[in-house]
GUBAGU-597330 format. One record per atom (N, C-alpha, C, O): residue in three letters; z negated, x negated, y negated. Coordinates in steps of 0.2 Angstrom, whole numbers, plus 2048, in hexadecimal, padded with zeros to 3 digits. Layout:
BEGIN
AlaZXY...
//
This chain:
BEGIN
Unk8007FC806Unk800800800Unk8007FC7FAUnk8047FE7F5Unk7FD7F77F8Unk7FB7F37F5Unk8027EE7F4Unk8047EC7EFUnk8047ED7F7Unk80E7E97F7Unk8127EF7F2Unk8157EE7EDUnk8117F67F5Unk8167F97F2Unk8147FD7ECUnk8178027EAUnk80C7F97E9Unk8097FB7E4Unk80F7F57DFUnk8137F77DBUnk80D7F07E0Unk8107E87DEUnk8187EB7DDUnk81C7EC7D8Unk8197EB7E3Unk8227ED7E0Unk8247F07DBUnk8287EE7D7Unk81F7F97DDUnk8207FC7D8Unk8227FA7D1Unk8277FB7CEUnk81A7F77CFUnk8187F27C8Unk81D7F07C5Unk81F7F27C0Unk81E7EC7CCUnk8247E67CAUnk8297E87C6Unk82B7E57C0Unk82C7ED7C8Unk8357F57C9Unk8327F77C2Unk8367F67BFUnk82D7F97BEUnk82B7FC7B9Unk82B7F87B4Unk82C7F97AEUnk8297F17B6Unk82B7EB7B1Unk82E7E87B1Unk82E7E37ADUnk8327E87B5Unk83B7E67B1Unk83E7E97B1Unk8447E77AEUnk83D7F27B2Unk8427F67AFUnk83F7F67A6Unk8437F57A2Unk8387F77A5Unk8387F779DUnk8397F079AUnk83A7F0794Unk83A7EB79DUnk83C7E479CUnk8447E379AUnk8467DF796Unk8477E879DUnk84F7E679BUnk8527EF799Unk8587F0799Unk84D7F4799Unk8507FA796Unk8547F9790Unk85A7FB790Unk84E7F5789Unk8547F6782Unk85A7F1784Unk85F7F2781Unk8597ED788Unk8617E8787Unk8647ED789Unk8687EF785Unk8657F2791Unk8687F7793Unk86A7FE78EUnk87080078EUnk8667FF78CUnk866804785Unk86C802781Unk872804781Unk8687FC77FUnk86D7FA779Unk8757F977BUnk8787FB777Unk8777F6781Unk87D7F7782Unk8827FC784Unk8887FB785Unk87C801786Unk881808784Unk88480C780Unk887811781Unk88180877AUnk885809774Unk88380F770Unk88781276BUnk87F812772Unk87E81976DUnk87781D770Unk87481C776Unk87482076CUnk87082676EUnk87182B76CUnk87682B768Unk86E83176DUnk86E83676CUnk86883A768Unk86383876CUnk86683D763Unk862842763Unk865848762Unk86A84975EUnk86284A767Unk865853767Unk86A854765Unk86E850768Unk86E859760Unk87385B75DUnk875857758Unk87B859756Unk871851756Unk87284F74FUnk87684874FUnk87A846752Unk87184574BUnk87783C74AUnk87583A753Unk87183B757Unk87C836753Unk87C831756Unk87D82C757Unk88282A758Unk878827755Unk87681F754Unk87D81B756Unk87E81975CUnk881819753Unk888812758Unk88780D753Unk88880D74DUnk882807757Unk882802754Unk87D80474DUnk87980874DUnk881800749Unk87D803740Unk87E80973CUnk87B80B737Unk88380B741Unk88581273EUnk886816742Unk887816748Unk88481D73DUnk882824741Unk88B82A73FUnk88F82B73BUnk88B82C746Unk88F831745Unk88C838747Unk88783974BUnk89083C744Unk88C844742Unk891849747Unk89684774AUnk88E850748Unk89185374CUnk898855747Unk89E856749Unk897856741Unk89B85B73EUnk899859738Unk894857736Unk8A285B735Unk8A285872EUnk89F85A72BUnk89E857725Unk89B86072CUnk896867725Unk893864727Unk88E864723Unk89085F72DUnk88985C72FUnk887855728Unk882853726Unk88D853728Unk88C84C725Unk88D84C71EUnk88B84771AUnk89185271BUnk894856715Unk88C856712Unk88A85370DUnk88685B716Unk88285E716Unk87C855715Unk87B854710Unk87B852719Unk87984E717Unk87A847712Unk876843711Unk881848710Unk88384470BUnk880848705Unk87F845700Unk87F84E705Unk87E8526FEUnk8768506FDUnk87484C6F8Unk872852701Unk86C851701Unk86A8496FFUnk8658486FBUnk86D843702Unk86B83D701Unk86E83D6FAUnk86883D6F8Unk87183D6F6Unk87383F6F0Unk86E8446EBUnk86C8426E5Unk86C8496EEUnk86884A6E9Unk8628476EAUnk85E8476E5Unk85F8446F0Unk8578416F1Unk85983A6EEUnk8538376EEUnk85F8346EBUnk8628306E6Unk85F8326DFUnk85C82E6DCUnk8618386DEUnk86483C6D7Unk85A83C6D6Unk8578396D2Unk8578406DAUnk84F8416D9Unk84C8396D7Unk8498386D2Unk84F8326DCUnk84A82F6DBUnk84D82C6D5Unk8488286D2Unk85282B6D2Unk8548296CAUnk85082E6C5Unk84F82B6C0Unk84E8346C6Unk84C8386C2Unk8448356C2Unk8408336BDUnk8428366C8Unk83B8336C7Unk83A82D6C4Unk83682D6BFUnk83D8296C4Unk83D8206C1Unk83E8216BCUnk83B81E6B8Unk8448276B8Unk8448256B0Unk83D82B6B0Unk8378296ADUnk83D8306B1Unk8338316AFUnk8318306B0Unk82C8336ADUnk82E82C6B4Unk8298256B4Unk8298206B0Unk82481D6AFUnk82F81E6ADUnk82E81A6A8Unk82F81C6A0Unk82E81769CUnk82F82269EUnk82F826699Unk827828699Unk825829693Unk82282869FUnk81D82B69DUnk81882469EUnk8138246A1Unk81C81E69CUnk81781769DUnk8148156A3Unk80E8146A3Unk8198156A8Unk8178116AEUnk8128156B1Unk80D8126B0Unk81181C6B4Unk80E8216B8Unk8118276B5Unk8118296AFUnk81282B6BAUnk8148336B8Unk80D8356B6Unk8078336B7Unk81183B6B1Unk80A8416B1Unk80B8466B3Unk8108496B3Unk8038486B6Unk80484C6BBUnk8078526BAUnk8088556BFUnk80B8556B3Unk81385B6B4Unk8178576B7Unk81985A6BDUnk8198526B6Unk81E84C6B7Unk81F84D6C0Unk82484F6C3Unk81984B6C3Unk81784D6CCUnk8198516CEUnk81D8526D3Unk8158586CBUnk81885E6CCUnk81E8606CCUnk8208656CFUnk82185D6C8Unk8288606C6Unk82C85B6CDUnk82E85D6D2Unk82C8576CBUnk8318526D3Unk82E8546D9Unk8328536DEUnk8298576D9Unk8288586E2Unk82C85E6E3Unk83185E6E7Unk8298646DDUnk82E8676E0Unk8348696DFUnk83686E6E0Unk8398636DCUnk83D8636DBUnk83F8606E4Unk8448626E7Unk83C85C6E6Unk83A8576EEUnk83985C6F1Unk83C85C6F6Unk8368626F1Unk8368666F5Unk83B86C6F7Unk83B86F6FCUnk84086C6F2Unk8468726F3Unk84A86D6F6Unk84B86F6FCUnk84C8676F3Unk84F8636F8Unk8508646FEUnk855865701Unk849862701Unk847864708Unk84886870DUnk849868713Unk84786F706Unk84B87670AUnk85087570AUnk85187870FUnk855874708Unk85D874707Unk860873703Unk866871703Unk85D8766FCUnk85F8786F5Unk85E8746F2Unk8598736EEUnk8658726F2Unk86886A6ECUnk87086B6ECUnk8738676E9
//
């Protein structure tokens, strides 16, 4: 029992020993329905998917230039309207609406 305790061991630490090289040479992952990881770059199911996510990274762009010049208008720390107003400006983002 104790042998094909050991083997076992063994088959579990070298399969997690050379998984990411195996991984990695398949060239891709999956999550669910969405991006899929190739190399450095991600591909989308669909053009409204990527359309949809290019708008958003653009406006969450557009928010943090808004924040930096009010921050710097109100002397290096927002005030707290200033917080209020960008979160929930960061929070409509979030929902979709940009």
């Amino acid at each position: 029992m104790q042998t094909y305790l050991r083997m076992g061991g063994a088959a579990v630490l070298a399969l997690a020993t050379i998984w990411p090289q195996v991984a990695m040479s398949a060239g891709s992952y999956a999550y669910g329905n969405s991006a899929k990881a190739l190399g450095d770059q991600q591909t989308f199911d669909s053009t409204t998917e990527q359309g949809r996510m290019n708008k958003k990274r653009n406006a969450l762009l557009a928010l943090r230039a808004e924040g930096l010049k009010l921050r710097d208008a109100d002397g290096g720390k927002l005030t707290p309207q200033h917080e209020v107003y960008l979160q929930a400006k960061l929070d409509a983002i979030n929902a979709g609406n940009y």
